[in-house]
C-alpha positions, 0 to 999 in steps of 0.5 A: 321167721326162721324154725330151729328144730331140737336135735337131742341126739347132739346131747348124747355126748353127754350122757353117762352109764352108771351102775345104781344098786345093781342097775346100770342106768343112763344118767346126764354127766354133770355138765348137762344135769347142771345145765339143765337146772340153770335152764329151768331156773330161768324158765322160772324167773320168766328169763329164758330166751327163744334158744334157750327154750329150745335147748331145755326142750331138747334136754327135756326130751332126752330126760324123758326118753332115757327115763323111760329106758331106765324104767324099763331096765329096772323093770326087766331085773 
């Protein structure tokens, strides 16, 4: 069996900076937000096959990461 490893850095291309009130936040453009909804609505229909799980859980991972360094932003204002 072969292990695939989820490299979320290959989805920074992705990734747009837009000013929110008056911060300017990291946002996923379009193409990846939409994307990821997709994913997660075959994840819950139970549909979702091995490489799709591992491109949601980069996606997650990425969400999670610029989650966290937006809420430090706003935190800092």
């Amino acid at each position: 069996m072969t292990t695939v490893i989820a490299k979320p850095s290959s989805l920074l291309g992705n990734i747009r900076v837009e000013k929110v009130d008056k911060f300017q936040l990291f946002k996923f453009n379009d193409e990846l937000q939409k994307r990821m909804e997709e994913l997660l609505e075959r994840k819950k229909a139970d549909l979702l096959t091995l490489e799709e799980v591992i491109e949601l859980e980069s996606i997650g991972e990425l969400d999670r990461i610029f989650t966290h360094i937006n809420a430090m932003l706003v935190a800092e204002k």
